[in-house]
LONUKOL-500314 format. One record per residue (C-alpha): residue in three letters; x, y, z. Coordinates in steps of 0.02 Angstrom, whole numbers. Layout:
! LONUKOL-500314
{residuo:Ala&east:X&north:Y&up:Z}
...
***
This chain:
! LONUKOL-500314
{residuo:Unk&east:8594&north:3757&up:6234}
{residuo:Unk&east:8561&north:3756&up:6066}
{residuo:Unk&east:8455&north:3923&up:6009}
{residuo:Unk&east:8269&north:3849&up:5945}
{residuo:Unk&east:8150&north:3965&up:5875}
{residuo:Unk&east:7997&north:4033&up:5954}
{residuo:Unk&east:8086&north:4011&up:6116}
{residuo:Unk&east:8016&north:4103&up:6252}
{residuo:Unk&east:8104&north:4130&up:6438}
{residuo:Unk&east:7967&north:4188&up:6567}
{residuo:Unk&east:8039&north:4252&up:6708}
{residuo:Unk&east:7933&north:4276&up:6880}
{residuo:Unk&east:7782&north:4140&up:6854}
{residuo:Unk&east:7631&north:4255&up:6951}
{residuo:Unk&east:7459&north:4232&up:6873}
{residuo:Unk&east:7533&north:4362&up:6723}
{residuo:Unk&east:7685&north:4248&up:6691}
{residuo:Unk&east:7599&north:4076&up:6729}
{residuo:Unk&east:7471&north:4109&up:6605}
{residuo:Unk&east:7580&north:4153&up:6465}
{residuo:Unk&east:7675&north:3991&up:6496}
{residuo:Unk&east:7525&north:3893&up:6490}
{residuo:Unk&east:7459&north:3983&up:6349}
{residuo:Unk&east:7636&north:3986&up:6245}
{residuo:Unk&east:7664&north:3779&up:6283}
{residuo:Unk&east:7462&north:3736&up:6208}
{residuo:Unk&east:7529&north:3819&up:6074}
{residuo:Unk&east:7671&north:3668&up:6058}
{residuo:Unk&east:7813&north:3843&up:6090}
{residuo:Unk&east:7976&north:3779&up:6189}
{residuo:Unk&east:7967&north:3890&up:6370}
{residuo:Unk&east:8101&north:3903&up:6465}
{residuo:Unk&east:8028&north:3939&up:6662}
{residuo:Unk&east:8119&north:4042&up:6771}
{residuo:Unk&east:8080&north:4077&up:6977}
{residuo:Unk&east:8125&north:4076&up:7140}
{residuo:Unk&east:8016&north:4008&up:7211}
{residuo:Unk&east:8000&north:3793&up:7184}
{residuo:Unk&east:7812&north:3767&up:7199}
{residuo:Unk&east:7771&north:3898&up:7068}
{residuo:Unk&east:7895&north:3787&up:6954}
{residuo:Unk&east:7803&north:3622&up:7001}
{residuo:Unk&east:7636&north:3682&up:6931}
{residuo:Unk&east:7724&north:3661&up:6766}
{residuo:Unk&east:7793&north:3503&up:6800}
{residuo:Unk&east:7682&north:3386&up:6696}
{residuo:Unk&east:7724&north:3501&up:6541}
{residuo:Unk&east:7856&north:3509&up:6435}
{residuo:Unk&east:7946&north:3690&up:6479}
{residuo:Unk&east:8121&north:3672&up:6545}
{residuo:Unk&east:8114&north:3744&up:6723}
{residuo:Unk&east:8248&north:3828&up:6796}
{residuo:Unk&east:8246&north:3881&up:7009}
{residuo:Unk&east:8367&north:4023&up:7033}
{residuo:Unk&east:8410&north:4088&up:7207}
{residuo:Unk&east:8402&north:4259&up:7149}
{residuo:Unk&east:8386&north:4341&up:6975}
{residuo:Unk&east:8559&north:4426&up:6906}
{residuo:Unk&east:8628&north:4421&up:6723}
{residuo:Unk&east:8726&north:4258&up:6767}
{residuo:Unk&east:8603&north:4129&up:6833}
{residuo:Unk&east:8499&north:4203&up:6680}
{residuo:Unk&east:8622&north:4163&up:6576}
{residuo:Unk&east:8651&north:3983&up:6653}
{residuo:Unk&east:8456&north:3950&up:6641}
{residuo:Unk&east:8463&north:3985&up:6457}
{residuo:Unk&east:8387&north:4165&up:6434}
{residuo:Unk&east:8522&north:4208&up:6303}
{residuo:Unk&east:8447&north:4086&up:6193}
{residuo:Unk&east:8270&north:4133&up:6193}
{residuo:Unk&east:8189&north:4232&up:6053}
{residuo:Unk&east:8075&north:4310&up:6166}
{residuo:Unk&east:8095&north:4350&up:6365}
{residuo:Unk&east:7929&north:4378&up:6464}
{residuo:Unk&east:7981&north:4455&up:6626}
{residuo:Unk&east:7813&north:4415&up:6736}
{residuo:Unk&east:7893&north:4498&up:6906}
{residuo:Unk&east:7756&north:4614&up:6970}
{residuo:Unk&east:7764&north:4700&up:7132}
{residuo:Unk&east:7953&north:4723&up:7139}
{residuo:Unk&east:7972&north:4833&up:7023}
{residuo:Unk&east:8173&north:4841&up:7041}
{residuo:Unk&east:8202&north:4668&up:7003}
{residuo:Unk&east:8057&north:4685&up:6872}
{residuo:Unk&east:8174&north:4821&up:6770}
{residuo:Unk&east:8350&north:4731&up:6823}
{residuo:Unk&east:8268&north:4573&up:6746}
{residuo:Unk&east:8230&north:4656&up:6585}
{residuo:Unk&east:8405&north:4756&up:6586}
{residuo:Unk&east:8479&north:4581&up:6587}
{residuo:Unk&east:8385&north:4493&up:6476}
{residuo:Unk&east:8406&north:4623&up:6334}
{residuo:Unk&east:8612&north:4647&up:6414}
{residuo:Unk&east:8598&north:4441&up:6363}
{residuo:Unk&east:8550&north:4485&up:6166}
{residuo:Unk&east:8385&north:4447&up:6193}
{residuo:Unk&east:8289&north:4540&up:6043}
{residuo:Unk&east:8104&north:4551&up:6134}
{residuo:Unk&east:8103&north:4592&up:6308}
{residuo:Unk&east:7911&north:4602&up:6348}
{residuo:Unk&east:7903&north:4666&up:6521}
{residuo:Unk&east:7726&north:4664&up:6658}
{residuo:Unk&east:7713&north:4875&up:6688}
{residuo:Unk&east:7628&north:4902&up:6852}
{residuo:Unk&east:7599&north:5107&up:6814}
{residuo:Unk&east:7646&north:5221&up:6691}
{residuo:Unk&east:7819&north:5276&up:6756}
{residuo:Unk&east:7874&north:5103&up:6772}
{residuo:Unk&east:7821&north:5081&up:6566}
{residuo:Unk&east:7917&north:5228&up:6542}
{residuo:Unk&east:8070&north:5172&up:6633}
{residuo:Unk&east:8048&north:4983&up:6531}
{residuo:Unk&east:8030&north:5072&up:6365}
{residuo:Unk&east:8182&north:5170&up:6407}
{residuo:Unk&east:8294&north:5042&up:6420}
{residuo:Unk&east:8198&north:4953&up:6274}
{residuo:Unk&east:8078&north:4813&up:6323}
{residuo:Unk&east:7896&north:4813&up:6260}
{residuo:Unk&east:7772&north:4871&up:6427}
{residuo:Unk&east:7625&north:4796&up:6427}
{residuo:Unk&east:7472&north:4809&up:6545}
{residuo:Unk&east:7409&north:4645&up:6603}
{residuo:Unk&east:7232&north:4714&up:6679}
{residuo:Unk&east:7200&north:4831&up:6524}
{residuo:Unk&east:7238&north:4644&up:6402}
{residuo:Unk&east:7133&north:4560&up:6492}
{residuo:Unk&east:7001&north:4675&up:6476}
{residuo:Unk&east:7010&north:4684&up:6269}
{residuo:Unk&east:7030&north:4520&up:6267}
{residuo:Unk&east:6859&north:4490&up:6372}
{residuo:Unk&east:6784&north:4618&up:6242}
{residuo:Unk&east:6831&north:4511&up:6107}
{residuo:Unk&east:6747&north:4371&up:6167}
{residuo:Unk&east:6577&north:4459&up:6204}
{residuo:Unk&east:6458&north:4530&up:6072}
{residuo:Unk&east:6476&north:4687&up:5985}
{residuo:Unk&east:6287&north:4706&up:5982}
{residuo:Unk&east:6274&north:4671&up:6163}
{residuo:Unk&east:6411&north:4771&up:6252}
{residuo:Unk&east:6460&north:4945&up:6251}
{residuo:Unk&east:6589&north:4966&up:6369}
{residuo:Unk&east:6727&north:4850&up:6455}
{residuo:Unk&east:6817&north:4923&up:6591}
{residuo:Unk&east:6957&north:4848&up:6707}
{residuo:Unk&east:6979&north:4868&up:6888}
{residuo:Unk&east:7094&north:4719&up:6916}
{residuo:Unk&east:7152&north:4573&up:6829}
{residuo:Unk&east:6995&north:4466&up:6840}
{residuo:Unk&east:6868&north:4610&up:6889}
{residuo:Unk&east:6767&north:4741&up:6761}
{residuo:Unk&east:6629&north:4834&up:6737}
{residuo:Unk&east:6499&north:4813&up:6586}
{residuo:Unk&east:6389&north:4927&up:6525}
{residuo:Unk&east:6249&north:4824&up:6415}
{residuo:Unk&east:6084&north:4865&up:6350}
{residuo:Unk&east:5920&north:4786&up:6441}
{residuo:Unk&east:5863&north:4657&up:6325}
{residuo:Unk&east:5683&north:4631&up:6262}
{residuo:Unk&east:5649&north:4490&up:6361}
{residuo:Unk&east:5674&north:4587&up:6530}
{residuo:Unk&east:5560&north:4739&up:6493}
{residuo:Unk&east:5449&north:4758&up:6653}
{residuo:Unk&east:5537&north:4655&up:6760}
{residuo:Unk&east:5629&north:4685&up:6927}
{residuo:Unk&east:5809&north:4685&up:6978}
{residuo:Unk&east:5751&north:4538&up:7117}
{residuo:Unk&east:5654&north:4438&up:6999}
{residuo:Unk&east:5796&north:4430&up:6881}
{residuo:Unk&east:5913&north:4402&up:7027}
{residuo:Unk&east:6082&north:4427&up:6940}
{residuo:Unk&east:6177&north:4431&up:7115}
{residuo:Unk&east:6116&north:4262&up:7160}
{residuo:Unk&east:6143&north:4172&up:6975}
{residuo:Unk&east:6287&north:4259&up:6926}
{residuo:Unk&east:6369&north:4334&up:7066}
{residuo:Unk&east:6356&north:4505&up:6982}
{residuo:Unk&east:6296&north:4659&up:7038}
{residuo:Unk&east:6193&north:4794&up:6945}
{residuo:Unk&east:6278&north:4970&up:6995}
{residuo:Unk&east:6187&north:5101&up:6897}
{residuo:Unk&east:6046&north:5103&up:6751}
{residuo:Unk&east:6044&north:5232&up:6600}
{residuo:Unk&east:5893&north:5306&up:6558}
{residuo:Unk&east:5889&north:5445&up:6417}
{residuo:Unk&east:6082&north:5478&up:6449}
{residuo:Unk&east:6073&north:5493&up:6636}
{residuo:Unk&east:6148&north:5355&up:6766}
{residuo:Unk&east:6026&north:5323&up:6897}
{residuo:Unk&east:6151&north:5230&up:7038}
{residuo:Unk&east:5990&north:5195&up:7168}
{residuo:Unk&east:5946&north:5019&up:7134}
{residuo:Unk&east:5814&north:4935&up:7236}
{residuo:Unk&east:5753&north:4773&up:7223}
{residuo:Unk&east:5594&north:4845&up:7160}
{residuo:Unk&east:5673&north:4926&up:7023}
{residuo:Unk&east:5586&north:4895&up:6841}
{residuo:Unk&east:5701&north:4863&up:6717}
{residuo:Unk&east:5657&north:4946&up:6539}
{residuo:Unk&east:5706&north:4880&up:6366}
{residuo:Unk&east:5823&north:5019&up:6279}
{residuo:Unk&east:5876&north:5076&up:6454}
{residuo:Unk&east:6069&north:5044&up:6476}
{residuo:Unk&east:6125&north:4948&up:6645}
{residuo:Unk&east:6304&north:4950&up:6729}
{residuo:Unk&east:6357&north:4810&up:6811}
{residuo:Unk&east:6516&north:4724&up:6878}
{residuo:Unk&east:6590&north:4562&up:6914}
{residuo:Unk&east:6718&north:4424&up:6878}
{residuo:Unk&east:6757&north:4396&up:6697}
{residuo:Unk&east:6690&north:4234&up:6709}
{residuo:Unk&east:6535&north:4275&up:6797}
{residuo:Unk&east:6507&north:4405&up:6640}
{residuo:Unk&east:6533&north:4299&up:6505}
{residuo:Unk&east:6373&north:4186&up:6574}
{residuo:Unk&east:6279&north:4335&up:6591}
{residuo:Unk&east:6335&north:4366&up:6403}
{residuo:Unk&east:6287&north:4198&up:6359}
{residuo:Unk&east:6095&north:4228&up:6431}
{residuo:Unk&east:6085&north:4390&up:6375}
{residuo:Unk&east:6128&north:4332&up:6176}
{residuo:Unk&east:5994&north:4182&up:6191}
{residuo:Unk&east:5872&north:4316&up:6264}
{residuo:Unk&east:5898&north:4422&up:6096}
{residuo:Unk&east:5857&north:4253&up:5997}
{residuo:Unk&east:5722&north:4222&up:6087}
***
């Protein structure tokens, strides 16, 4: 094959290397997709990626898939991390320049920058990339517990001063849970229904990333209104 640029080879198609795939083809790239396993492949079928079932992942069906003529190998393997660093030793052993590799701890990133591919932190990306999308003004602190799951620390807004954690109901409309309030610098973590919410207070709370964003959503049309 014929080396194309901005080709990427994603290799292990999880949620972390699925998502780049589907990401990197809206964005018109040429994907090459590599796994074991068939019905991961078929989720891609409808798309234009070349995909590529290997019975097991060694330099040579690598090479026969196309990997040597990628700019860019994604190596989305996650909980074994043996074949996660033999992946990324073959793919850069192939003359692949960027090996971006999924780390799962710190030793493991050590080990992949060691042998020179680029660790990166799926769960910690997700988490700027969620603080991106919600308002400066609005939240002070995004943190990660998985890949889909954080907690927020936000500001009460005007428009709920006086009310009560029931009659704002956050559980039942968004699914999300208030964990702690902030009140002159100190975290009170004993939330009852009853509670009265105060405007300048700070609240923790955690959920989904999509159940946060709505809460964003109201919470910027309560400042504007």
């Amino acid at each position: 094959m014929k080396k194309k640029n901005n080709t990427f080879a994603i290799i292990g198609l999880g949620r972390f290397g699925m998502a780049v795939a589907k990401t990197l083809l809206s964005e018109k790239r040429e994907v090459i997709a590599i796994d074991i396993d068939m019905n991961k492949l078929k989720l891609l079928s409808d798309t234009d990626a070349t995909l590529c079932q290997v019975e097991e992942i060694t330099v040579e069906t690598l090479r026969d898939a196309g990997v040597a003529d990628a700019d860019v190998a994604i190596i989305g393997i996650g909980r074994d991390l043996e074949s996660n660093i033999l992946a990324s030793m073959d793919s850069l052993e192939l003359g692949v320049k960027t090996v971006i590799s999924k780390a799962s701890n710190d030793e493991h990133a050590r080990i992949l920058t060691k042998i020179g591919a680029v660790a990166v932190y799926p769960e910690v990306e997700t988490a700027k990339r969620l603080a991106i999308k919600l308002s400066k003004d609005l939240t002070e602190d995004v943190v990660p517990l998985s890949e889909d799951f954080f907690i927020m620390q936000s500001p009460i807004p005007k428009s709920w001063d006086g009310k009560t954690v029931v009659s704002i109901d956050l559980r039942k409309k968004f699914d999300i849970n208030i964990i702690a309030l902030i009140h002159a610098g100190k975290a009170n973590a004993t939330i009852r229904p009853e509670t009265v919410l105060k405007e300048g207070d700070g609240m923790v709370i955690c959920g989904t990333s999509r159940n946060i964003e709505a809460l964003q959503q109201e919470l910027k049309n309560a400042v504007l209104t």
